[in-house]
C-alpha positions as CSV (number, residue, x, y, z in Angstrom):
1,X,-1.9,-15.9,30.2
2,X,-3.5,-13.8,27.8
3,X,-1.1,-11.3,25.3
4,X,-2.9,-8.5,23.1
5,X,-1.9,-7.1,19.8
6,X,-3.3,-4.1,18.8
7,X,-2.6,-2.5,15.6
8,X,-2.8,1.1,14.9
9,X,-1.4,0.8,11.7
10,X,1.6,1.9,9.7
11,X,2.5,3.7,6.4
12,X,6.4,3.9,5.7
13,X,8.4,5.1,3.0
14,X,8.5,1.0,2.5
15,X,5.9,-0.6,4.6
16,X,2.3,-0.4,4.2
17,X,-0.4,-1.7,7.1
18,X,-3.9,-0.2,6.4
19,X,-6.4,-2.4,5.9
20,X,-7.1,-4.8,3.9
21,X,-3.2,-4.5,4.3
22,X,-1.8,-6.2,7.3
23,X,1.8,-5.5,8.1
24,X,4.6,-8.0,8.9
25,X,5.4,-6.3,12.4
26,X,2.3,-8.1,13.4
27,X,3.2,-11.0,12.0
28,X,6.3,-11.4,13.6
29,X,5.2,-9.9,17.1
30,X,2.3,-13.0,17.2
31,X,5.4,-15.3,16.3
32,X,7.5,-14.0,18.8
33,X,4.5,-14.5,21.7
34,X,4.0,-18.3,20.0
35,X,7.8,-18.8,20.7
36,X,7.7,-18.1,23.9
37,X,4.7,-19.8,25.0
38,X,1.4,-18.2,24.7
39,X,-1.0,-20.5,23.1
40,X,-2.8,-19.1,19.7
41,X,-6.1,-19.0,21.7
42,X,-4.5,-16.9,24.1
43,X,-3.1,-14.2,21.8
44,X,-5.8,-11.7,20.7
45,X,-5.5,-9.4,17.5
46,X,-7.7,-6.1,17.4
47,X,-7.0,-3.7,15.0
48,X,-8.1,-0.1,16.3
49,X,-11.2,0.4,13.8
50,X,-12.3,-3.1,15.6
51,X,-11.8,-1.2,19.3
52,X,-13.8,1.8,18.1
53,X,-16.9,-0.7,16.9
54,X,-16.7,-2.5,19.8
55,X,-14.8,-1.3,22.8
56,X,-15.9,-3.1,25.9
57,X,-14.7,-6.1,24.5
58,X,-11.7,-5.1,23.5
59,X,-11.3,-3.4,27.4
60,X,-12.1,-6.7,29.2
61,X,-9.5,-8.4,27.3
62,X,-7.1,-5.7,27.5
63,X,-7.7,-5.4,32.0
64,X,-7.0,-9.2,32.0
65,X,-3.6,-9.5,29.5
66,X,-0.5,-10.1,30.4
67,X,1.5,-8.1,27.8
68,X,-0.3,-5.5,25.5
69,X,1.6,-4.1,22.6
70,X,0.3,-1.3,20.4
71,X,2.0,-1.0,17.0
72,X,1.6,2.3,15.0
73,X,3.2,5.0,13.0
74,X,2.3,6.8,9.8
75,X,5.8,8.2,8.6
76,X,4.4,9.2,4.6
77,X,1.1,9.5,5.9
78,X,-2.0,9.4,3.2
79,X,-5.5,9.0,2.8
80,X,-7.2,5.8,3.5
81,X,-10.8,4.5,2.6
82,X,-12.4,3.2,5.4
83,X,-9.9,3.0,8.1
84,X,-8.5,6.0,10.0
85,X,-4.8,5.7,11.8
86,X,-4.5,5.7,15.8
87,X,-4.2,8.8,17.6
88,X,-2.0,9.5,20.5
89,X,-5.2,10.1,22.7
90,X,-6.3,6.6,22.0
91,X,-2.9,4.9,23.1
92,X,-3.4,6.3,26.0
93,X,-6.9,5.2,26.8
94,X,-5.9,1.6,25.6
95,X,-3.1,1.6,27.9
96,X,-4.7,3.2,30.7
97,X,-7.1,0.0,30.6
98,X,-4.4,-2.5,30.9
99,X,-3.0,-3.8,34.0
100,X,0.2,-5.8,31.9
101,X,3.3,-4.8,30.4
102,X,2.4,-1.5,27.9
103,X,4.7,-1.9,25.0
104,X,4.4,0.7,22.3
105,X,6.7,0.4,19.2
106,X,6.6,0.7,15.2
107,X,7.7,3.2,13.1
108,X,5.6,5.7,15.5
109,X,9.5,5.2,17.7
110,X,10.7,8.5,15.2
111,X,7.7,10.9,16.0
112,X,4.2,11.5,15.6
113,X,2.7,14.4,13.7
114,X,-0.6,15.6,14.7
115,X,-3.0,16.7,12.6
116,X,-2.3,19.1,10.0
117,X,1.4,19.4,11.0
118,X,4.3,18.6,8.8
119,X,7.0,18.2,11.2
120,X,6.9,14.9,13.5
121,X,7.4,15.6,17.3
122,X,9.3,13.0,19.5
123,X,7.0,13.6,22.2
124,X,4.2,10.9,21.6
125,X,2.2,10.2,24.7
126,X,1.8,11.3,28.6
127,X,1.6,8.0,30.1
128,X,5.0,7.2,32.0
129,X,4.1,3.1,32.5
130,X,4.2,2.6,28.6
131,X,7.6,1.6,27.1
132,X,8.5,3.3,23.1
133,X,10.8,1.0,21.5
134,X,13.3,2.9,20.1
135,X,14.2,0.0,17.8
136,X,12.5,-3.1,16.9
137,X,9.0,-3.8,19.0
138,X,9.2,-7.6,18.1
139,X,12.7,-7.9,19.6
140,X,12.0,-6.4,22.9
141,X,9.1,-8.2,23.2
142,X,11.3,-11.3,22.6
143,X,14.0,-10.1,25.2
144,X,11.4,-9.1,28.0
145,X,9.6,-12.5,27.9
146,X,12.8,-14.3,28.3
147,X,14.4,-12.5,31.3
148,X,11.0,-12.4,33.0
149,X,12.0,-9.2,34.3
150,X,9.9,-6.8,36.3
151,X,12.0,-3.8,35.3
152,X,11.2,-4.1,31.6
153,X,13.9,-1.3,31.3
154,X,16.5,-3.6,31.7
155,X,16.2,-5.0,28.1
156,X,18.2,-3.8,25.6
157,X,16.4,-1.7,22.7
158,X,17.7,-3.1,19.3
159,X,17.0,-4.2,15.9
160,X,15.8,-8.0,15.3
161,X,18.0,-10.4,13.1
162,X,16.7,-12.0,9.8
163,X,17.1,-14.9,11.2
164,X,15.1,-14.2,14.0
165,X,12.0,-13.1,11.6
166,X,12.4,-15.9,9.7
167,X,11.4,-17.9,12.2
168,X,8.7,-15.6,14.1
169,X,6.9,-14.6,10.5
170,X,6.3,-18.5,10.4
171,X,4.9,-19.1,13.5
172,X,3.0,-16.1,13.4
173,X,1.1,-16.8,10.4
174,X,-1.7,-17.9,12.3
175,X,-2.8,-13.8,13.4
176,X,-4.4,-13.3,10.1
177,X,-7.2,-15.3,10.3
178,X,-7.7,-12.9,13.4
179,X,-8.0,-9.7,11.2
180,X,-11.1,-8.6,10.9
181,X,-10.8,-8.8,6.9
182,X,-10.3,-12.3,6.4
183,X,-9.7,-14.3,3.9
184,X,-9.9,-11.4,2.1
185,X,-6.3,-9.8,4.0
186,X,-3.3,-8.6,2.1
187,X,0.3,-9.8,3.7
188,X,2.8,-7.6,2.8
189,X,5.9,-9.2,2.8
190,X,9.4,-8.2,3.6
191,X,12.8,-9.0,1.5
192,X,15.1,-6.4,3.0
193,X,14.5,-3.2,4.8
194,X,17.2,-0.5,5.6
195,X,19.5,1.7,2.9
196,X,22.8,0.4,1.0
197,X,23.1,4.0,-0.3
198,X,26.2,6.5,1.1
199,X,24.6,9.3,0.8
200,X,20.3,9.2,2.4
201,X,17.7,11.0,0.8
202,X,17.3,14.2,3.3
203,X,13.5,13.5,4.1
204,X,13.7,9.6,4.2
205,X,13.3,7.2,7.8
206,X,14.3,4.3,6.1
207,X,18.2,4.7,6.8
208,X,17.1,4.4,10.3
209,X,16.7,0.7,9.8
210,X,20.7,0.5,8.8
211,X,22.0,-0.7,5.9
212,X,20.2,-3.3,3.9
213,X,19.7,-6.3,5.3
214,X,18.2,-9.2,2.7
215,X,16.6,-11.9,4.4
216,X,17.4,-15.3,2.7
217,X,15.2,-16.1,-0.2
218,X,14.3,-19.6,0.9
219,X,12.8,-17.7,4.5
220,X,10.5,-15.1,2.3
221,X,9.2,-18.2,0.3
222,X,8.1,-20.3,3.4
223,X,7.0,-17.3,5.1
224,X,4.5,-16.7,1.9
225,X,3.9,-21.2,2.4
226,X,2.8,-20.9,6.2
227,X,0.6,-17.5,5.4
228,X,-1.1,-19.7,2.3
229,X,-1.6,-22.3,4.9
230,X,-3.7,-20.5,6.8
231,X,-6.1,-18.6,4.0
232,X,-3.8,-15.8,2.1
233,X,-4.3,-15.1,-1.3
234,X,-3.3,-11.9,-1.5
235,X,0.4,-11.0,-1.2
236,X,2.4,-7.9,-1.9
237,X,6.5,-8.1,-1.8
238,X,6.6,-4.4,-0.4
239,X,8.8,-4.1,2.5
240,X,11.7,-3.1,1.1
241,X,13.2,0.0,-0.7
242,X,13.7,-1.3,-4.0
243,X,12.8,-4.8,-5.3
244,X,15.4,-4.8,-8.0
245,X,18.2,-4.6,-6.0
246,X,16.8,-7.5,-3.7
247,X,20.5,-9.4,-2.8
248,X,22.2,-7.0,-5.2
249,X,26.0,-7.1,-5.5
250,X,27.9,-4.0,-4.0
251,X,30.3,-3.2,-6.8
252,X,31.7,-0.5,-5.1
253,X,29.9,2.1,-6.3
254,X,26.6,4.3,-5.3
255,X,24.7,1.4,-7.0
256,X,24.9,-2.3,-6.7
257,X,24.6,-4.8,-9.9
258,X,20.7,-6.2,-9.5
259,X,20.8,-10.2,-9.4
260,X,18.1,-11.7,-11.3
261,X,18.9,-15.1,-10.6
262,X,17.5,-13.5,-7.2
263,X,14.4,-12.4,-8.2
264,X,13.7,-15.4,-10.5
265,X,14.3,-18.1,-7.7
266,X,12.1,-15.8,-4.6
267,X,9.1,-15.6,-7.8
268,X,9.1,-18.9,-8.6
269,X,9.5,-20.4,-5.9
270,X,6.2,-17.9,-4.5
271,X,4.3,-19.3,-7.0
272,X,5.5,-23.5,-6.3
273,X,4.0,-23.0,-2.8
274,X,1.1,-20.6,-3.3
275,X,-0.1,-22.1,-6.2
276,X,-4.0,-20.8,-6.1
277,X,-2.5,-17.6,-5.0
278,X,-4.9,-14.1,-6.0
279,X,-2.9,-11.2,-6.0
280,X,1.5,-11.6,-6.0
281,X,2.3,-7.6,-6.6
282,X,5.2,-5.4,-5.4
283,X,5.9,-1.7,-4.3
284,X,8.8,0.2,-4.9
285,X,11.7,0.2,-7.3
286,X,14.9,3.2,-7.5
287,X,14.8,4.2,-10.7
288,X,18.4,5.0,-10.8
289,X,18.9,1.2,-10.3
290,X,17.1,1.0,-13.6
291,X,18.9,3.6,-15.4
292,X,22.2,1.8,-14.7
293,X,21.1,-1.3,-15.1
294,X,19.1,-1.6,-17.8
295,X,19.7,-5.2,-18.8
296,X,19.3,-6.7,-16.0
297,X,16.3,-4.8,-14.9
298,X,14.9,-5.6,-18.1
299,X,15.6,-9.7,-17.2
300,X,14.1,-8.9,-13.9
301,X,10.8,-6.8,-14.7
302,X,10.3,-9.9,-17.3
303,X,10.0,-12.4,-14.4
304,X,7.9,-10.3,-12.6
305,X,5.7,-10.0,-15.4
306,X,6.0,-13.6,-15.9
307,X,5.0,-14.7,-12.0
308,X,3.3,-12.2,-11.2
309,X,-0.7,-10.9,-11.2
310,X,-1.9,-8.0,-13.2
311,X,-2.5,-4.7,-11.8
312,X,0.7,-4.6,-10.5
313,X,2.5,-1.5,-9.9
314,X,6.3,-0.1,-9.3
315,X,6.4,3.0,-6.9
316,X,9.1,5.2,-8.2
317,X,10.6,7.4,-5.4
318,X,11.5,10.7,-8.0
319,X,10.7,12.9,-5.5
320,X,11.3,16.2,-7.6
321,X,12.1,16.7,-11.3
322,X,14.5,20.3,-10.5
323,X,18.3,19.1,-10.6
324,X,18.6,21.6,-8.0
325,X,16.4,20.1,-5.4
326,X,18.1,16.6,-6.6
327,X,21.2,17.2,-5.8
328,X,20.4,19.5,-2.4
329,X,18.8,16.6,-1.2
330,X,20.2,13.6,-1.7
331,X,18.0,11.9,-4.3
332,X,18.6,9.1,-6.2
333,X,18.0,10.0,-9.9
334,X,17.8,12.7,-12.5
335,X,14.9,12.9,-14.8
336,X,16.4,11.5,-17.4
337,X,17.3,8.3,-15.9
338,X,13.5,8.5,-14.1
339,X,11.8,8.6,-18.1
340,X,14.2,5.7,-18.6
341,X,12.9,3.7,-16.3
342,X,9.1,4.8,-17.3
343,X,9.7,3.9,-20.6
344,X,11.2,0.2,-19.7
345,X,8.6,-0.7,-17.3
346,X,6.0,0.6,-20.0
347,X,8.0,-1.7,-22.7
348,X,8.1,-4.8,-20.5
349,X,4.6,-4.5,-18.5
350,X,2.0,-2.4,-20.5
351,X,-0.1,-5.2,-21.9
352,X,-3.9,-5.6,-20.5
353,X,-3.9,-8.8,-18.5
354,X,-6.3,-10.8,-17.3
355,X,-7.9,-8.3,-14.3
356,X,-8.7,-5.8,-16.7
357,X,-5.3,-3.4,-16.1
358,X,-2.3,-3.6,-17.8
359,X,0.2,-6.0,-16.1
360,X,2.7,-3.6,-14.6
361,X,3.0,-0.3,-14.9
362,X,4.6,2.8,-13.2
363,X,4.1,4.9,-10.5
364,X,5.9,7.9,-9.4
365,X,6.1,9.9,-6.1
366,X,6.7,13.4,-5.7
367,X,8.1,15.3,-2.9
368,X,7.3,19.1,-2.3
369,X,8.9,21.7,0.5
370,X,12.8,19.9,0.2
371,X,15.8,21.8,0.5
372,X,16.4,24.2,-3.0
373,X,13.0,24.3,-4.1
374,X,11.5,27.2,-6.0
375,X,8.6,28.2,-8.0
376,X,10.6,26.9,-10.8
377,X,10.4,23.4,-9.3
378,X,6.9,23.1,-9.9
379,X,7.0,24.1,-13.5
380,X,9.8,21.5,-14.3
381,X,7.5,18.3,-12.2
382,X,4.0,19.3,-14.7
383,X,6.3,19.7,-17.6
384,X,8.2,16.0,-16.7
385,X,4.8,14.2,-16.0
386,X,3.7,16.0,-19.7
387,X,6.4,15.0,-21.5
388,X,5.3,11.4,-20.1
389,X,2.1,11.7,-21.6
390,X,2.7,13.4,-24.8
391,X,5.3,10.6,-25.3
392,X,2.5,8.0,-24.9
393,X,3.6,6.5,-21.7
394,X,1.4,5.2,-19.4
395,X,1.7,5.7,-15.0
396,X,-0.9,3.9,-13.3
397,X,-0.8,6.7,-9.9
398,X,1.5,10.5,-9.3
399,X,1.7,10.5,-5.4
400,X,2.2,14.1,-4.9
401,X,2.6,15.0,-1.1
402,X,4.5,17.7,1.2
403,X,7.5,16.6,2.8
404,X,7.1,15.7,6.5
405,X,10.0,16.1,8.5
406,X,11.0,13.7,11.2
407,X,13.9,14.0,13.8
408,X,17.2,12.7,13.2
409,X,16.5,13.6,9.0
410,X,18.0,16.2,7.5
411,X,15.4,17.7,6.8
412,X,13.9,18.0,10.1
413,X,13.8,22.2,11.3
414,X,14.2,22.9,7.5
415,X,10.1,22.7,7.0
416,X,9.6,26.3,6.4
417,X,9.6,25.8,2.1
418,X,5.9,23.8,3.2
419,X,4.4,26.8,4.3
420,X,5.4,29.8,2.0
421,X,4.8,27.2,-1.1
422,X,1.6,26.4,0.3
423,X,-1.0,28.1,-2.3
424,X,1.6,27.2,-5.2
425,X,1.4,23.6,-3.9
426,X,-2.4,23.1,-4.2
427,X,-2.7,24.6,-7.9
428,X,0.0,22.7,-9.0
429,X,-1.3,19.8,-7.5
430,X,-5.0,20.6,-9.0
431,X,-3.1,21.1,-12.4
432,X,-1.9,17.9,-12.6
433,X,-5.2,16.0,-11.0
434,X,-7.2,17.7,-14.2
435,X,-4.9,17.5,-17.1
436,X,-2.2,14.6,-16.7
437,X,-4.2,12.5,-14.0
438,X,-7.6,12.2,-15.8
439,X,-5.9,11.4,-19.2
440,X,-3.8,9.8,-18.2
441,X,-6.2,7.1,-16.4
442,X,-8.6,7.5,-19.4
443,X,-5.8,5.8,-21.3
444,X,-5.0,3.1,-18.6
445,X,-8.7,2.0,-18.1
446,X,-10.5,3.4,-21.4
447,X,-14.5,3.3,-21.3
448,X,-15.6,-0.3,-21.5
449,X,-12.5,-1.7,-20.2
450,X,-13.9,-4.8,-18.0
451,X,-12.9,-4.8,-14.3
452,X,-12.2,-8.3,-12.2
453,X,-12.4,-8.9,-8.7
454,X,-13.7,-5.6,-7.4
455,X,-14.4,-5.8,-3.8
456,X,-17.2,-3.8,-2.1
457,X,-15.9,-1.7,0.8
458,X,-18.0,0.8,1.5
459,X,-21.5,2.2,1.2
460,X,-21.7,6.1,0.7
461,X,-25.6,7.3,0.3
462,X,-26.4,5.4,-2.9
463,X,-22.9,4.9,-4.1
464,X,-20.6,2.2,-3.6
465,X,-17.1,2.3,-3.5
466,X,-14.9,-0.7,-4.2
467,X,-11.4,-1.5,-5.4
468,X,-9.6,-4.8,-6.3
469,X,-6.9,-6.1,-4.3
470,X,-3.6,-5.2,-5.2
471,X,-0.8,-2.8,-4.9
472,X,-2.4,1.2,-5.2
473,X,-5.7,0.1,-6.1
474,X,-8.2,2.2,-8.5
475,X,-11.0,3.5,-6.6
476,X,-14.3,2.2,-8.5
477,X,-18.1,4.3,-8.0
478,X,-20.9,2.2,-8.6
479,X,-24.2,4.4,-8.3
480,X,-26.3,1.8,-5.6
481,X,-25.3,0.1,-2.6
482,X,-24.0,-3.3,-2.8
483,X,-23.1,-6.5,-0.6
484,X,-19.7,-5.1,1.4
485,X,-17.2,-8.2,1.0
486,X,-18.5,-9.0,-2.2
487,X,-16.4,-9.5,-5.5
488,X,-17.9,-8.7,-8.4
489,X,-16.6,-7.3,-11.8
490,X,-17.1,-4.0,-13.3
491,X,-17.7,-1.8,-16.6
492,X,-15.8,1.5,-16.6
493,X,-18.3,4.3,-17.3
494,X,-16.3,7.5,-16.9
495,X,-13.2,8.9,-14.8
496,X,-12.3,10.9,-12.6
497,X,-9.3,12.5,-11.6
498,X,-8.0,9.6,-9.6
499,X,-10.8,7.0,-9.9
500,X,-13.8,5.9,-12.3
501,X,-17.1,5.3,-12.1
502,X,-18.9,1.6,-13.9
503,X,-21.4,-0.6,-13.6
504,X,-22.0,-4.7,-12.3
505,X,-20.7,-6.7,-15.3
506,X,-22.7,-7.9,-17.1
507,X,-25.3,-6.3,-15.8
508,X,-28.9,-7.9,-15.2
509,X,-31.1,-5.4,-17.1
510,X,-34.3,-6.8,-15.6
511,X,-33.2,-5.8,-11.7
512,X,-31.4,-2.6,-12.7
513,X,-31.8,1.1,-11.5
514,X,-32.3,3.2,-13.6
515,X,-29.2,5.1,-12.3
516,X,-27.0,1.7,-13.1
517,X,-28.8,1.7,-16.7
518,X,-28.0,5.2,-17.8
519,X,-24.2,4.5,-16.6
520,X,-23.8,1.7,-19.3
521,X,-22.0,3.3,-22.3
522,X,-24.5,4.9,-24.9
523,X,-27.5,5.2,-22.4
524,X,-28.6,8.5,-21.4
525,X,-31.2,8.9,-18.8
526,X,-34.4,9.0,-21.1
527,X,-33.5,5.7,-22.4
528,X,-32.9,4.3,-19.2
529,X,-36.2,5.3,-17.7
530,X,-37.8,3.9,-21.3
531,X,-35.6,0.5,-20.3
532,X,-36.8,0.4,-16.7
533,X,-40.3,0.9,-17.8
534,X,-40.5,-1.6,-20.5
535,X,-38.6,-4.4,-18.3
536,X,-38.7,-7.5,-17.9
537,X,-37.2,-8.7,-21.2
538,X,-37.4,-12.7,-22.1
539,X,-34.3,-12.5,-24.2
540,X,-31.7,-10.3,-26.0
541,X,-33.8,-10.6,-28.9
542,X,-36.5,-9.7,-27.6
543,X,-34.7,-6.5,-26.1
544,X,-33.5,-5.3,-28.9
545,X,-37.4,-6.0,-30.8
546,X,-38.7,-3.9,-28.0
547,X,-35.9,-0.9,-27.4
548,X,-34.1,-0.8,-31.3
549,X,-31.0,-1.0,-29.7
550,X,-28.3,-3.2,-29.8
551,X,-24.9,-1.3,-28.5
552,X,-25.5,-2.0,-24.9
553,X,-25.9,-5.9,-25.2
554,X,-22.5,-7.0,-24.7
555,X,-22.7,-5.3,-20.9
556,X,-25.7,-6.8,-20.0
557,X,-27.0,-10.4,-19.2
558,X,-30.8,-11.3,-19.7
């Protein structure tokens, strides 16, 4: 009795699950198949990069399983560095090989947009055997093993209970050591998904979840136990819309009070289990949550600070800077209340920690093509993200993206803003990449600033390309090809608009290229070649006898 799990991975508004992310739908799916009887052995995990490489193995298991569930959906779709989303086309073939129960579920339940498009379509697939959940994938898998039914139709679609993925994200803990990544896999980990706001941001899917729904706090720390159990380091509390308002109070109002007795007791009590942990970041935060609650965000950004890992980084969903657009869309904050929030997360978390990047900093998000907007709007975003700069605050990433429409949103059929601000969009968005972006990142990592923990993902010609584990990692160039899986740390050379070039620290001047040498601060090419050439060196004395130089010494080891 063999069950298959294949993920096609997701990116949602508050849910990320690209690797080296792994998502907790697959988490609580294997936990689900544990509970009702399939042994670990028995329960295969492919993700669809792994099917690509190798897809007669994949097919054998997939002709012999039982149950095969594909879990996908990319509702704020981006750009990923070595891993490329599942296409409709290859649910099909994956489904086509199996002779089980097809189960297709994830966010991919609101609509799929092809290629290029910017409006989702309902329509996903042709195949008429496969069953879309039109809720929660892990539930009906749940309800169809226990009724044994052969009319899998006959189940119910709805939404799972906290209680119910308190237990499955437990006893599904083992499916990571499964992912082709491992150890080195980051868990993202849910507190709460769904909206407590009245009124929904008009381009959002997470109201489609409900209202919020916190799981206890005691769950969320033994969830984090049984994945540390089994090999995680590297955890991210990201599945939720806004961390600060984790078991917030409902006052009444559009708003509810942050608790950080909350926050204090689910980070501590993270870091009494997971002791050796790597990486503890987060994801998003409303900065209108921040703006009227500035104490207590304060009290809470403190903690994080205090529990946390460096590098860490809080998604602010601004979406648009024009009080016009705010308001015809539903959004949660005005720019004033967004600086506010900048400028407390900047006060609280802008100190260099130990990775090399400051311990937490911001991050915003903008939205483009919502209801109201005109050329206007795209003067009053570049002159918000300026005023950030010129006032000396720091933002560790600007998403800027084009709204993409999905059904049952308010702004679905309303797209047509996309198109005729189409040309505006991309020098706007080239604008900002060349004068906020690359200061902007020239003041987060300056030249020299010392890297940790850089893992080697991919080999490009005779570049590498690595990034550190974390929440929105920097993209780091290093000019040779290195070990992939390997950690090493890095010297920042120069910067790009949204990622930096450096060099192995401290690097071994004897085994160097001379492209590595010449990226070390002060080294142009000439003196590289005369470096390479005069190489070996018996000490750092005797380098500096030899070359008359002594500024590069404190990046390289002899």
């Amino acid at each position: 009795m063999k069950a298959i799990i294949i993920d096609g991975y997701v990116d949602e508004p508050a849910c990320f699950g690209v690797p080296p992310y792994i998502s907790p739908y697959i988490r609580y799916i294997a936990g689900v198949l544990r509970e009702r009887g399939f042994p670990e052995e028995n329960i295969h995990y492919f993700t669809i990069d792994s099917i690509r490489e190798s897809p007669s193995i994949a097919n054998e298991l997939i002709k012999k399983a039982k149950i095969v569930t594909v879990v996908s959906g990319m509702t704020v779709p981006g750009k990923y560095l070595r891993s490329t989303p599942i296409s409709p086309g290859e649910i099909e073939s994956i489904f086509s090989a199996s002779n089980g129960l097809k189960i297709l579920g994830g966010p991919i339940r609101l609509g799929y947009s092809l290629e290029g498009g910017k409006k989702a379509e309902s329509k996903l697939i042709n195949a008429t055997d496969v069953i879309i959940c039109r809720k929660d994938i892990e539930a009906f898998v749940y309800d169809v093993l226990e009724r044994k039914t052969t009319n899998p139709e006959e189940c119910q679609h709805r939404f799972r209970s906290v209680e119910e993925i308190g237990r499955w994200a437990s006893k599904g803990a083992f499916i990571i050591k499964k992912h082709p990544d491992y150890p080195r896999v980051m868990c993202e980990i849910e507190t709460y998904r769904g909206c407590g706001r009245r009124k929904h941001c008009s381009f959002c899917t997470e109201p489609s979840y409900g209202s919020s729904d916190y799981r206890p706090i005691i769950d969320v720390i033994s969830e984090v136990e049984g994945l540390y159990e089994k090999g995680a380091r590297y955890f991210r509390i990201g599945r939720q819309p806004d961390i600060l308002s984790y078991h917030a109070k409902d006052k009444g109002g559009q708003i509810p009070e942050p608790d950080p007795e909350a926050i204090l007791s689910l980070y501590k009590g993270i870091r009494n289990v997971a002791p050796q942990l790597k990486v503890l970041h987060m994801d998003n935060a409303n900065p209108a949550t921040i703006a009227a609650y500035p104490d207590e965000c304060r009290e809470i950004l403190k903690t994080i600070v205090k529990y946390h890992t460096s590098g860490d980084v809080a998604a602010l969903g601004m979406e648009s800077a024009d009080p016009n657009v705010i308001k015809a869309n539903d959004l949660k904050a005005m720019p004033d209340d967004v600086f506010q929030a900048i400028s407390l997360i900047n006060e609280v978390g802008r100190a260099r920690g130990s990775n090399g990047l400051p311990e937490l900093l911001p991050g915003i998000n903008f939205v483009h093509g919502l209801k109201g907007e005109t050329k206007k709007t795209f003067e009053l975003n570049y002159e918000f993200l300026k005023h950030v700069i010129d006032s000396d605050l720091l933002l560790r990433r600007i998403n800027i993206r084009q709204v993409m429409a999905f059904p049952n949103t308010l702004m679905y059929g309303n797209d047509e803003l996309v198109r005729k601000h189409k040309q505006i969009f991309l020098k706007y968005k080239e604008k900002i990449r060349k004068n906020i972006d690359l200061p902007m990142l020239q003041k987060v990592v300056p030249t020299g600033t010392i890297l940790r923990d850089i893992m080697c993902e991919i080999n490009d010609g005779k570049m590498c390309f690595g990034r550190q584990m974390g929440s929105y990692p920097l993209l780091v160039g290093i000019p040779t090809n290195m070990p992939l899986g390997r950690f090493i740390d890095a010297t920042v050379t120069r910067h790009g608009h949204r990622s930096i070039t450096g060099v192995p620290y401290p690097l071994d001047i004897n085994t160097a290229t001379i492209p590595l040498i010449q990226e070390v601060p002060g080294i142009g090419k000439k003196q590289a070649t005369d470096i390479k050439r005069k190489a070996p060196f018996t000490s750092k004395d005797d380098f500096i006898k030899r070359i008359g130089s002594e500024e590069i010494l404190p990046y390289i080891n002899i």
